[in-house]
N, C-alpha and C positions, 0 to 999 in steps of 0.2 A: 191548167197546170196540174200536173199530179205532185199527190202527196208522198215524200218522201219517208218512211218508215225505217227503222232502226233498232236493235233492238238488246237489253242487257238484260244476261243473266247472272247474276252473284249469287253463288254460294249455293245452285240447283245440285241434288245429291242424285237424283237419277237421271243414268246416261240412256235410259230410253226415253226420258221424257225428253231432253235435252236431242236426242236424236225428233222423236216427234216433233218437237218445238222447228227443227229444220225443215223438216219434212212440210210442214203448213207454214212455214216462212218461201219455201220456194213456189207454194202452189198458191201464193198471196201477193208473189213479189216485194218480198222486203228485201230490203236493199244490202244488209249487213246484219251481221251478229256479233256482239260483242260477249266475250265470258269469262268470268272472273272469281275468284276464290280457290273454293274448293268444286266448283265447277267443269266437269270433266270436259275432255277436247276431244277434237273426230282425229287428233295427231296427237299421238306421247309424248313425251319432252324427247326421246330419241328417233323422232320422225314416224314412228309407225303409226297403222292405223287399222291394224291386226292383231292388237294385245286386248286384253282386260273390255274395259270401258268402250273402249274405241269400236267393238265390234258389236257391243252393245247399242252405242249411237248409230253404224252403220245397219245394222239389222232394223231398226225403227226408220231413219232416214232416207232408205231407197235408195242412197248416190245425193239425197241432196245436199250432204255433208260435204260434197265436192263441189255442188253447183252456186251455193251459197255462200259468200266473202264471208269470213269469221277472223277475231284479231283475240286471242288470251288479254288481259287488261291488267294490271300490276297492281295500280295505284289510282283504284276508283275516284277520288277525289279529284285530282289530278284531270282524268278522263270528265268527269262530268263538268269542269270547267271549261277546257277545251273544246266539248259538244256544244256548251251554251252558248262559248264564242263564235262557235261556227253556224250558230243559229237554230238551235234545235230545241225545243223544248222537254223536259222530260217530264212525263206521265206515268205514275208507278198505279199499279194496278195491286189496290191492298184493301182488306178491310182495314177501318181505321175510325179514328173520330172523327178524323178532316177529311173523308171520303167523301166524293159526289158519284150520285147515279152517274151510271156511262150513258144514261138517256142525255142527261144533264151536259156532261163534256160534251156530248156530237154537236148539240145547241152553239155550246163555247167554241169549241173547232171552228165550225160553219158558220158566225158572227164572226171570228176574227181572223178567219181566213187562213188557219193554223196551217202550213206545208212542211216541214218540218218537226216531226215526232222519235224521241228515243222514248222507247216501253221498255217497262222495267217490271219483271217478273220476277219473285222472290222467292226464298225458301220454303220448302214444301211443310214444313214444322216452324221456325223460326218467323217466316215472312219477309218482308222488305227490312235491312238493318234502319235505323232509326236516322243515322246519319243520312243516308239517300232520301229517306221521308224528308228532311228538311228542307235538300237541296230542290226536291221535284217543286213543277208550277203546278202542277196536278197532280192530286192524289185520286186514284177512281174506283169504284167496285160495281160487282154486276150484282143488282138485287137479287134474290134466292127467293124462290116460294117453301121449298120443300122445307124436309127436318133438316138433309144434312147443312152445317155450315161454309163448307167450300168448295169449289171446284179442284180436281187438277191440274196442276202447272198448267201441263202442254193443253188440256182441253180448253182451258182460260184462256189459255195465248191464241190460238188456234181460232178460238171468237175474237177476242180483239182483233185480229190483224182480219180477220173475216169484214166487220163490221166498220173499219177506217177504209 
């Protein structure tokens, strides 16, 4: 049975990365993008997708901004209830206290037969909001050896959805 991937952005401030993030959501097969905040969209609120942002997303995306279901989200909360009732787990991908190795989660996945994942990729400054930290079943991070402390949004997302 394949695993069903899903995936949410709140509050990403760059629309190339957010186009990137589509770009290795189509060439991964995830199945959905959800995005929320202040998270820019491959459509303006007046339909276009030849202003500002939008052509920022398409310049990074290739077309996968068309190929890839995407839904804007209002009321996260809301939203992350509704996914859990429909069976999905969510996995937010953060440094954290409550963090487990992604070696760790594959373990957890493949013990309990995980099919069903929304990843949650958060702000490139800020991080995951605190309230999503609570709702997730998984909190996960990918070890670092180097100096620096983070990855990039989309190059993070781009391994994850790689490595599920």
């Amino acid at each position: 049975m394949k695993i069903k991937v899903h995936i949410l952005l709140p509050d990403i401030r760059s629309a190339y990365n957010v186009g990137s993030i589509f770009r290795s959501a189509d060439c991964f097969g995830i199945e959905k993008i959800y995005l929320s905040g202040t998270t820019p969209t491959p459509i303006d609120r007046f339909g276009r997708s030849n202003s500002g942002a939008q052509k920022e997303i398409s310049k990074t995306a290739l077309g996968a901004e068309k190929d890839i279901m995407w839904e804007y989200i209002d009321d996260i909360n809301k939203f992350i209830t509704k996914i859990k009732n429909d069976g999905f787990i969510i996995v937010s991908i953060e440094q954290d206290k409550k963090s487990i190795d992604l070696k760790d989660f594959l373990k957890i996945k493949n013990k309990n037969n995980i099919q069903n994942i929304l990843l949650v990729f958060g702000n490139e400054v800020d991080g995951i909001d605190k309230n999503i930290l609570k709702k997730s079943d998984h909190i996960v991070e990918i070890p670092l050896k180097g100096n620096k402390e983070s990855l990039n949004v989309s190059v993070c997302a781009g391994l994850i959805m790689h490595i599920l």
